[in-house]
C-alpha positions as a Markdown table, in Angstrom:
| # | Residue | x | y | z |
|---|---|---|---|---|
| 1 | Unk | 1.2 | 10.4 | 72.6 |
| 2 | Unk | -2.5 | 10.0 | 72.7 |
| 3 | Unk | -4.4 | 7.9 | 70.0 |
| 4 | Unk | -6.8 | 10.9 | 69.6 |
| 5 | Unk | -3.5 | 13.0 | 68.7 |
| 6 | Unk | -2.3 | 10.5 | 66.6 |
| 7 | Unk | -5.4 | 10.2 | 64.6 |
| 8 | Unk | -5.7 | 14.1 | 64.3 |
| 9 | Unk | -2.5 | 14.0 | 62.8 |
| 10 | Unk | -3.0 | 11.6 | 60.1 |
| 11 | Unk | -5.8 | 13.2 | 59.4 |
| 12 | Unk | -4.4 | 16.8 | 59.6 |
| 13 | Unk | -1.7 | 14.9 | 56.9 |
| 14 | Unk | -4.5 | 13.3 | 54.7 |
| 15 | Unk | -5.8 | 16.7 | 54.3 |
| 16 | Unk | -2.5 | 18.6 | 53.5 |
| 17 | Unk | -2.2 | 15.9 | 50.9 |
| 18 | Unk | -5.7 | 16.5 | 49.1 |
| 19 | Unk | -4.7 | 20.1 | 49.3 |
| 20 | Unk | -1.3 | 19.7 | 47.5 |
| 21 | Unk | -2.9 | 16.9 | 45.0 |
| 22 | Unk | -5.7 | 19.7 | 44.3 |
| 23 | Unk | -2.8 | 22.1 | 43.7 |
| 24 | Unk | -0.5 | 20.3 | 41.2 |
| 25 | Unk | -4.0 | 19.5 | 39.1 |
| 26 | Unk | -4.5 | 22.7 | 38.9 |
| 27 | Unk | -1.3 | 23.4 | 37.7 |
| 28 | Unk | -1.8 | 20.4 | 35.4 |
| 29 | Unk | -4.9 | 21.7 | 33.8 |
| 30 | Unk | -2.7 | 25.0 | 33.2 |
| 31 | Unk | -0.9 | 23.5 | 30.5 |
| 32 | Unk | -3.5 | 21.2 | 28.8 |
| 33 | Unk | -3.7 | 22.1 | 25.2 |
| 34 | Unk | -6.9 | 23.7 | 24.4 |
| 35 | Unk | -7.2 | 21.8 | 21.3 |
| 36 | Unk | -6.2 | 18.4 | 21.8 |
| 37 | Unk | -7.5 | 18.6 | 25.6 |
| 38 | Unk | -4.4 | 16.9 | 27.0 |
| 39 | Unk | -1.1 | 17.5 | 28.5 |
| 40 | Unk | 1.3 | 18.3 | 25.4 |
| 41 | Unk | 4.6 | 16.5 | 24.4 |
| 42 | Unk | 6.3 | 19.1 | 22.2 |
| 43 | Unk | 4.7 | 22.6 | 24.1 |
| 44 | Unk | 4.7 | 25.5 | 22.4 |
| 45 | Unk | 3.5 | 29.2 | 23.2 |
| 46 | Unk | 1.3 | 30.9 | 20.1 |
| 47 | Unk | 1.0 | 34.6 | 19.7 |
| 48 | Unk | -2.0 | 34.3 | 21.9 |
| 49 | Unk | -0.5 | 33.7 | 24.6 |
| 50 | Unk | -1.5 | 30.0 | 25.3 |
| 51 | Unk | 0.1 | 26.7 | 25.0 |
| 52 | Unk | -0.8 | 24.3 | 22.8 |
| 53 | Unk | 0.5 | 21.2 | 21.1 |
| 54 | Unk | 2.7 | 21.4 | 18.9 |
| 55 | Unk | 1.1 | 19.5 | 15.8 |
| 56 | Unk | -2.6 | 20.4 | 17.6 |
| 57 | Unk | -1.7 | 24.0 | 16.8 |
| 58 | Unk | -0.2 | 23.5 | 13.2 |
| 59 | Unk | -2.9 | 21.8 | 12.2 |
| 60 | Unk | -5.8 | 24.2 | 13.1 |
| 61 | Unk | -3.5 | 27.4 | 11.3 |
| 62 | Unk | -3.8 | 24.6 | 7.9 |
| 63 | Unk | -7.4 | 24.3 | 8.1 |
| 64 | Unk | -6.8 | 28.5 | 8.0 |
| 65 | Unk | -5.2 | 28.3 | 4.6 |
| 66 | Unk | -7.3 | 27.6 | 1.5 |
| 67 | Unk | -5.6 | 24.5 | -0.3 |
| 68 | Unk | -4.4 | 26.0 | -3.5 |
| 69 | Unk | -1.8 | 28.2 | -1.4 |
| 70 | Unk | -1.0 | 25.2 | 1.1 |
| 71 | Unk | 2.7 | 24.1 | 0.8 |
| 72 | Unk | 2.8 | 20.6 | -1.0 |
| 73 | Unk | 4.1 | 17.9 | 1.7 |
| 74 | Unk | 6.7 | 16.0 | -0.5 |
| 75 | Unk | 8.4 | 14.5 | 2.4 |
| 76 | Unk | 9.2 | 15.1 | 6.0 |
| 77 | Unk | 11.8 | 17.3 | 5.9 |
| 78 | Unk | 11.5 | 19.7 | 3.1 |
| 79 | Unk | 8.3 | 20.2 | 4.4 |
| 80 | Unk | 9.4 | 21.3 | 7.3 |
| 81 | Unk | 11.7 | 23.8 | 6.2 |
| 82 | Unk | 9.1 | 25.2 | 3.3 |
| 83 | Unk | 6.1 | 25.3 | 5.6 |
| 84 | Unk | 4.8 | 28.7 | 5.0 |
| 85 | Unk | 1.5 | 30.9 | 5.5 |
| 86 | Unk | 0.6 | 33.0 | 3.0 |
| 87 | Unk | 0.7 | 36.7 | 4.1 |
| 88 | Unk | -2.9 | 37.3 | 2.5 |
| 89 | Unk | -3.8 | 34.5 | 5.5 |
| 90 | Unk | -4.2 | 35.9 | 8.7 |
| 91 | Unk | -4.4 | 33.5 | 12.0 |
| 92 | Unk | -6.9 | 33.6 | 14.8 |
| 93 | Unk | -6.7 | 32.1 | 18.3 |
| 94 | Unk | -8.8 | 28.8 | 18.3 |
| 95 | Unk | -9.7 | 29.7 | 22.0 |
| 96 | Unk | -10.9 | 33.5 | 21.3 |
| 97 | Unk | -11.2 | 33.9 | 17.8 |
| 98 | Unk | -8.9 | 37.1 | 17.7 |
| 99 | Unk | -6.7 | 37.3 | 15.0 |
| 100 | Unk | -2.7 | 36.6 | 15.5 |
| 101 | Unk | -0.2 | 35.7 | 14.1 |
| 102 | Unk | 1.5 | 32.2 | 12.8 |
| 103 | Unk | 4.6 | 32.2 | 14.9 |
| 104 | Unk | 4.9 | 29.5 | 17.8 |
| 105 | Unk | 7.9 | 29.3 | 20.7 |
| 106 | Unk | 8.9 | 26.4 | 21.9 |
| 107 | Unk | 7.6 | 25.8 | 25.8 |
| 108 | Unk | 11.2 | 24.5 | 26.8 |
| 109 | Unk | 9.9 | 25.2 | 31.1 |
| 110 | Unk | 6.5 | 23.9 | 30.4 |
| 111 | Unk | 8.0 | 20.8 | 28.7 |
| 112 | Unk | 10.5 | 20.4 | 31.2 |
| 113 | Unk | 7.9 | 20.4 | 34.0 |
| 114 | Unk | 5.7 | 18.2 | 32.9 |
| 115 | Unk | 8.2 | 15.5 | 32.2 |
| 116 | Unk | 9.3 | 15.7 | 35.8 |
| 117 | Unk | 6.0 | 16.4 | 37.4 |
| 118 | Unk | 4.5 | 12.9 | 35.4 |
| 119 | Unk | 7.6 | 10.7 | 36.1 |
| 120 | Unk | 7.9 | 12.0 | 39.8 |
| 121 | Unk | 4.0 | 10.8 | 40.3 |
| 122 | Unk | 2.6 | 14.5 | 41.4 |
| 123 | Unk | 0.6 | 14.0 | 38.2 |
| 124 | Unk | -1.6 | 10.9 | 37.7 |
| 125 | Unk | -4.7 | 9.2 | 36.6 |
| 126 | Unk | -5.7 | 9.9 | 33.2 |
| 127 | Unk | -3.8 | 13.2 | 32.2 |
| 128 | Unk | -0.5 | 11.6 | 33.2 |
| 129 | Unk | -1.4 | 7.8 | 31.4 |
| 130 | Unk | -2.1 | 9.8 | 28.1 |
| 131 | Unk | 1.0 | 11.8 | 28.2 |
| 132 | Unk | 3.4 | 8.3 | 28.9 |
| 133 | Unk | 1.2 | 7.3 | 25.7 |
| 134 | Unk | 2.4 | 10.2 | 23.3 |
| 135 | Unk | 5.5 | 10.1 | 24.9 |
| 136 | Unk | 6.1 | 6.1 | 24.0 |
| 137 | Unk | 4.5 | 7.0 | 20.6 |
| 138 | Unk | 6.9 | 9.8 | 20.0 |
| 139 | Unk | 9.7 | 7.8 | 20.6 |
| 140 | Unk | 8.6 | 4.9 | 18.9 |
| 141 | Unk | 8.0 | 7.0 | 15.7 |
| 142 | Unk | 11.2 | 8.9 | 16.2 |
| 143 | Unk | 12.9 | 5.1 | 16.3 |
| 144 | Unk | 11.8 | 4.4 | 13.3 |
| 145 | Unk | 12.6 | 7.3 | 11.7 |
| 146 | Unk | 16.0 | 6.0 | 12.1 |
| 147 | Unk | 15.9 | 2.3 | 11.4 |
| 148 | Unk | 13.8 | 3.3 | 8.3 |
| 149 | Unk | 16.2 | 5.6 | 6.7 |
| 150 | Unk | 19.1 | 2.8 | 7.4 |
| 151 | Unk | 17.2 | 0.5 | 5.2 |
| 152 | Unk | 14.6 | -1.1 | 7.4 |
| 153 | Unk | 11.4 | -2.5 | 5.3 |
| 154 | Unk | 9.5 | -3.0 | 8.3 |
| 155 | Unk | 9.9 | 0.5 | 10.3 |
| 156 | Unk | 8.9 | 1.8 | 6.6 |
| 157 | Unk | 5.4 | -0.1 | 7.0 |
| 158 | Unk | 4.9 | 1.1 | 10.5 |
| 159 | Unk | 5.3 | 4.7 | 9.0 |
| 160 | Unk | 3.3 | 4.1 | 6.2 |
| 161 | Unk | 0.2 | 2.7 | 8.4 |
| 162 | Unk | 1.2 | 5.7 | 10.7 |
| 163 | Unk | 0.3 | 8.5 | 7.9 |
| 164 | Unk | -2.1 | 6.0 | 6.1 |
| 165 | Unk | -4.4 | 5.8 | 9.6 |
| 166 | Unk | -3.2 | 8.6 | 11.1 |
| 167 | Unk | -2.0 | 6.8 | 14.7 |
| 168 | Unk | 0.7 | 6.8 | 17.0 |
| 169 | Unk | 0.2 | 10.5 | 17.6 |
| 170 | Unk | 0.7 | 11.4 | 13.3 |
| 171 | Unk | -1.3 | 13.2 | 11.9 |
| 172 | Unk | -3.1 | 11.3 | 8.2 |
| 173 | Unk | -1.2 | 12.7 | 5.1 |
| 174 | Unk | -1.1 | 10.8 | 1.8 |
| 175 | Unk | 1.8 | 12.0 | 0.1 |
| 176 | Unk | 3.7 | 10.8 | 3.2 |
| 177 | Unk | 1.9 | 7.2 | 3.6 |
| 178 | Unk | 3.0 | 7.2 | 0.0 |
| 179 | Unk | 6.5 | 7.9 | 0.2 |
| 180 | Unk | 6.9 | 5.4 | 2.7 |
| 181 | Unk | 4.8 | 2.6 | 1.2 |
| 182 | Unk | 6.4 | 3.5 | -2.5 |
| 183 | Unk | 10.0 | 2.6 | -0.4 |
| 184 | Unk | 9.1 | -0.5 | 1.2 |
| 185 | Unk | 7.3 | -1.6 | -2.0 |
| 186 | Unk | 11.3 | -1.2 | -3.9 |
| 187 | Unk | 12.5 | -3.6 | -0.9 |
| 188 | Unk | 10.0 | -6.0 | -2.3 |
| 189 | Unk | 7.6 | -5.8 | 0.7 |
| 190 | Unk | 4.3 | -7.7 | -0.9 |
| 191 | Unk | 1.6 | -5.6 | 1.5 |
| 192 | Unk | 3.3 | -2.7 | 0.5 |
| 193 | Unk | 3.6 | -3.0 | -2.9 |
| 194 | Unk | -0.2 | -3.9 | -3.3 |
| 195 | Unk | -1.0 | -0.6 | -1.2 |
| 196 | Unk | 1.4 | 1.4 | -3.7 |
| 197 | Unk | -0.1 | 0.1 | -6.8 |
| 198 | Unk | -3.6 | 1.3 | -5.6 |
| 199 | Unk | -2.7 | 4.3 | -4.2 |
| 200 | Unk | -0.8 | 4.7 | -8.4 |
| 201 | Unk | -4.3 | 3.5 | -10.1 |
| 202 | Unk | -6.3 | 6.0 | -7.1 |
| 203 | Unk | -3.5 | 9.0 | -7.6 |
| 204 | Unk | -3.8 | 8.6 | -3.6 |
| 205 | Unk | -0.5 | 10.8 | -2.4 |
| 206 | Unk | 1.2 | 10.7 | -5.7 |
| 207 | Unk | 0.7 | 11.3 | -9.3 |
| 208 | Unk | -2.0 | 8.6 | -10.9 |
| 209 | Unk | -0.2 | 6.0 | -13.2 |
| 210 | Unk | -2.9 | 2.9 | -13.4 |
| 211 | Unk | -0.6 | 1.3 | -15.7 |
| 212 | Unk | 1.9 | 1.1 | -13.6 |
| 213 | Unk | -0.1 | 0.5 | -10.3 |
| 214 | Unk | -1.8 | -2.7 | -11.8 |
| 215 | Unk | 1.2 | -4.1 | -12.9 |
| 216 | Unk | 2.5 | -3.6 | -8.8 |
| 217 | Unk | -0.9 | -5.2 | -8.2 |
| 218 | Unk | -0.7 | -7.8 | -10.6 |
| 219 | Unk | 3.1 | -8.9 | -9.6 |
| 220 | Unk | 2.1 | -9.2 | -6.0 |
| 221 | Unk | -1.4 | -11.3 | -6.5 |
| 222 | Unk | 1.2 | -14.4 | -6.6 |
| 223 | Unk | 1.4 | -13.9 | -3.3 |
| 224 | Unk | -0.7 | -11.3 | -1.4 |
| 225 | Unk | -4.6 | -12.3 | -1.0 |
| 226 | Unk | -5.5 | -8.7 | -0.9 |
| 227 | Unk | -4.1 | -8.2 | -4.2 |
| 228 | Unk | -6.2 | -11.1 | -5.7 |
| 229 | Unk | -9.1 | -9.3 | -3.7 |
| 230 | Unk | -9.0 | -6.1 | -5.5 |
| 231 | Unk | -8.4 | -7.9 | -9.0 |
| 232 | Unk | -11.5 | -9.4 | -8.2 |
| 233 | Unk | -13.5 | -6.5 | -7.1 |
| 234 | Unk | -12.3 | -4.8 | -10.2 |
| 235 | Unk | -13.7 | -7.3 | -12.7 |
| 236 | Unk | -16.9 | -7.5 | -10.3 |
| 237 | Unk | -17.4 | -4.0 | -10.0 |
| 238 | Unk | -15.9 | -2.8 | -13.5 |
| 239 | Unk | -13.1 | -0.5 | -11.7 |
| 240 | Unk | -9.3 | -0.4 | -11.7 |
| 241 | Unk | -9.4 | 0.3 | -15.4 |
| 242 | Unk | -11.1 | -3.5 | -15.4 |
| 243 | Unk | -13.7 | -4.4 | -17.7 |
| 244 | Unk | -16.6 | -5.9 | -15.6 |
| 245 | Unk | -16.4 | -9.9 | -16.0 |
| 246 | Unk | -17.9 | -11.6 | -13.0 |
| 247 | Unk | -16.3 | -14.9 | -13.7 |
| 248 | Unk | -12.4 | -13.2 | -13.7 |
| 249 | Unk | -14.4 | -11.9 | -10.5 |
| 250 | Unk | -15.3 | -15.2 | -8.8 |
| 251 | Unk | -12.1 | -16.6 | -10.7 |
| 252 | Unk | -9.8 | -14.0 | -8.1 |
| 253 | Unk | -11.9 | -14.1 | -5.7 |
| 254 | Unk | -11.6 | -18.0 | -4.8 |
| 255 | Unk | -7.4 | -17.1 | -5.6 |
| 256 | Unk | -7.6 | -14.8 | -2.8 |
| 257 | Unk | -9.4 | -17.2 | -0.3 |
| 258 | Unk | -6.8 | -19.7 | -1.1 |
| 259 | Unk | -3.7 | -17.4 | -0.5 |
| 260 | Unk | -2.4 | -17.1 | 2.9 |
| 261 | Unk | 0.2 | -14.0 | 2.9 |
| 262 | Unk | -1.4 | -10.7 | 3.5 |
| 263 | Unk | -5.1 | -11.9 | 4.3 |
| 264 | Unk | -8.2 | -10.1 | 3.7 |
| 265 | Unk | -10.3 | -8.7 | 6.8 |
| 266 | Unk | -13.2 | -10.8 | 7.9 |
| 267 | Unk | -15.6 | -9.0 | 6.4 |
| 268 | Unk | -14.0 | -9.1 | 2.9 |
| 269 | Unk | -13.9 | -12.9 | 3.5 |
| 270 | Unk | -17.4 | -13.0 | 4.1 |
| 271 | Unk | -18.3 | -11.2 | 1.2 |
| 272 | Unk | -16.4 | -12.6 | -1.3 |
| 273 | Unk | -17.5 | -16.2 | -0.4 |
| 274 | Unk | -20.9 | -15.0 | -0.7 |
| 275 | Unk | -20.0 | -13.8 | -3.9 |
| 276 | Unk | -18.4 | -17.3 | -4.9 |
| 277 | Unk | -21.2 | -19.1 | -4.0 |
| 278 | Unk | -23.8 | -17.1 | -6.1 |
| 279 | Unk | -21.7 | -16.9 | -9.1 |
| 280 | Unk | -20.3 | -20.6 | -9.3 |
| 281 | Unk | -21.8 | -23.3 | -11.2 |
């Protein structure tokens, strides 16, 4: 065989191969959810005819309903099984704008394929990297789930800062970030109980009890320099039900500096030093 043939044919082979690779993009971009502009984890089909991400989609129908006929989100699962539209609500495609309706299939082939075309390599680069992502998200959530519910302080923080940030592909909700931080906070968790008490005195999630959040704050400033922080920054800037006394301020203020467990970010450090050393004689 002649090198000329040979090179023709690696070339001929180099070509089929772009022309495949353009191919399985193509099919790729198929099934990108118009919203969230990647490659969906939990697929589902919408009355328009398109596929979209499952929380992607759900989300956009809740920005369609006016809050006082959204379905209160008390916890995971009974919201799940009350989540209703109301029928005065009607539902319009987010990619044309014609109205539909609220049901959603599940994508069962599409989810299928995608798992097998990203593991098998025919799709790469940064579609295929951001799917392993959700993917290793989902699964890390759904872990947790499960260690949490068996009595696991620390999966209950990772959920809280899940619904409290809105990461690891969940979406922000306070009533959840609430529920979880209110049950790590009973296993005596000190970050979470100085989260729970403010979210009480801010009625963040739940129903506001100030009394009873500063007494969570209060019980974990023993330990938790964040809790001294916002002791401080309630004398200084006369909230938490505080009266404003700027040497209580400075007083919890160098307490938090000195505490160790649950530190205060950088910035907070910064400041309250600051703070010290105009207010101290």
């Amino acid at each position: 065989m002649s090198l000329k043939r040979t090179n023709d044919d690696e070339g001929a082979i180099q070509t089929d191969h772009k022309k495949f690779k353009a191919v399985l993009d193509g099919v790729a971009d198929e099934f990108v959810c118009p919203i969230s502009h990647e490659l969906p984890i939990d697929p589902v089909t919408a009355e328009d005819g398109r596929i979209y991400e499952r929380s992607a989609i759900e989300r956009w129908f809740d920005t369609l309903v006016p809050p006082s006929q959204r379905v209160p989100r008390f916890d995971e699962f009974t919201f799940l099984l009350t989540r209703r539209h109301p029928p005065t609500v009607k539902a319009r495609s987010p990619v044309t704008n014609e109205t539909m309706g609220f049901r959603l299939f599940p994508a069962v082939h599409c989810r299928n394929t995608l798992r097998s075309m990203v593991r098998s390599g025919a799709i790469s680069g940064d579609k295929a990297n951001a799917w392993k992502k959700k993917l290793a998200d989902e699964n890390r959530v759904a872990s947790s789930r499960i260690l949490a519910d068996k009595g696991d302080v620390g999966a209950m923080w990772f959920l809280y800062r899940c619904y409290n940030d809105g990461t690891h592909g969940i979406s922000k909700d306070d009533a959840l970030a609430f529920k979880w931080c209110q049950r790590a906070a009973a296993l005596d968790h000190t970050k979470a109980q100085v989260r729970c008490g403010h979210r009480y005195v801010q009625g963040k999630g739940t129903v506001q009890n100030i009394a009873r959040g500063m007494y969570m704050i209060g019980r974990a400033s023993e330990r938790s320099a964040y809790a001294c922080f916002l002791l401080g920054s309630g004398h200084q800037k006369k909230s938490l039900g505080l009266d404003q006394d700027y040497a209580e301020a400075t007083k919890w203020y160098k307490k938090a500096l000195n505490s160790s467990e649950d530190p205060c970010s950088t910035t907070t450090v910064k400041d309250m030093e600051k703070w010290i050393a105009e207010h101290s004689n």
